[in-house]
N, C-alpha and C positions, 0 to 999 in steps of 0.2 A: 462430507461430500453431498452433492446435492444430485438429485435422480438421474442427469444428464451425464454425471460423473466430475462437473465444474467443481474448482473449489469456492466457497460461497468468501466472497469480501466485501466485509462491512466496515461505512464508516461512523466513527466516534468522536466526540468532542471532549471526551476523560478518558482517561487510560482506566480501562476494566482490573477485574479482578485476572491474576495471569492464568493459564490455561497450559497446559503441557505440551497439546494441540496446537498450538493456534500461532501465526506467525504476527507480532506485532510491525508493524510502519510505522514510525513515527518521524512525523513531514518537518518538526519546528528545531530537530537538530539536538533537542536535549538527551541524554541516556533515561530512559524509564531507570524507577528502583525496581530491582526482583527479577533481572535479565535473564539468570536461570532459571528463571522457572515456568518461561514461556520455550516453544519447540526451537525461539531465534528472534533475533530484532535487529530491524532494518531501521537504523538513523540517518534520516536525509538532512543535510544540512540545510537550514532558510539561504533564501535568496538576500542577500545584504544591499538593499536599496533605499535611497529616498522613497521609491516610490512603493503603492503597496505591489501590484503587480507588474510584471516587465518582462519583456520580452527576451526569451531565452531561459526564463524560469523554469522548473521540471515538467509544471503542468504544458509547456509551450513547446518544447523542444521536441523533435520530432522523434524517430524511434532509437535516437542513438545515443540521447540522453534521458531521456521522460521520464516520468514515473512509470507507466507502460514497460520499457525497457529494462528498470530497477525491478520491478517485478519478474520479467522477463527472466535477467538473471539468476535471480532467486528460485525461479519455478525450473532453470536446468540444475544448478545447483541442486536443490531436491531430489531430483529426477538422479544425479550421479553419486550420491551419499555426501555431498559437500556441505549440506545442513541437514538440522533433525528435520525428521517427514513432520509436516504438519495436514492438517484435514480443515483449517481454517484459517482465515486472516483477516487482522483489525488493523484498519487505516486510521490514523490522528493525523491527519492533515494541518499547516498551518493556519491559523486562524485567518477566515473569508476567500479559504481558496478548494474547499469542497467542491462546490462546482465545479470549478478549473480540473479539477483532477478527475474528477467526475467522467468529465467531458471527454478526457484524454484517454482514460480509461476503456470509455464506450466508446470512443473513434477509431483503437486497434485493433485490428482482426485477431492477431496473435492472443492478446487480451482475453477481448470477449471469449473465443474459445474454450482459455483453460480456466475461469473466471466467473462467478455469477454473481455480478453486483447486487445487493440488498437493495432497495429501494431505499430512498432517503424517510428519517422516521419522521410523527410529526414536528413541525415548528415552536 
């Protein structure tokens, strides 16, 4: 937890070492190996298009599908015993959509609240 009391979410381009702690996301749909042995893993399935981004995708949708809202879920689930308690969570986003989720992330009020986004690391 971080001072404010947010829970701190960071995002990643390799799946870490697992954490007992810590809620994995992972944005591209596949099962991580080693699901026990994170607090819980949240698989978002990709968006299946031509295109790379499109409208209506998790990072797009407003609070009633997003990534925001995925979260969401997961943060009352917690809150009522429906998953293990975690004290951190790693984001694996689909590849070139950081940003996008980024974005959605810091434009929820709900979000931001229970949440303290890491800064992105260097390039």
């Amino acid at each position: 937890m971080t001072a404010d009391g947010r829970i701190p979410l960071e995002f990643v381009t390799a799946i870490p070492v697992p954490r007992s702690d810590t809620l994995l996301v992972v944005g591209d749909g596949r099962t991580p190996p080693a699901v026990g042995a994170w607090a819980d893993v949240a698989v978002i399935n990709a968006v299946t298009s031509p295109f790379a981004h499109v409208a209506g995708c998790l990072c797009c949708t407003g609070r009633g599908e997003g990534i925001a809202a995925a979260l969401g879920d997961i943060f009352r689930r917690r809150a009522t015993g429906g998953v293990k308690w975690f004290t951190r969570i790693i984001v694996l986003p689909p590849t070139g959509q950081e940003a996008a989720w980024r974005a959605a992330l810091a434009g929820d009020v709900l979000a931001s609240a229970r949440f303290a986004i890491c800064p992105p690391g260097p390039a």
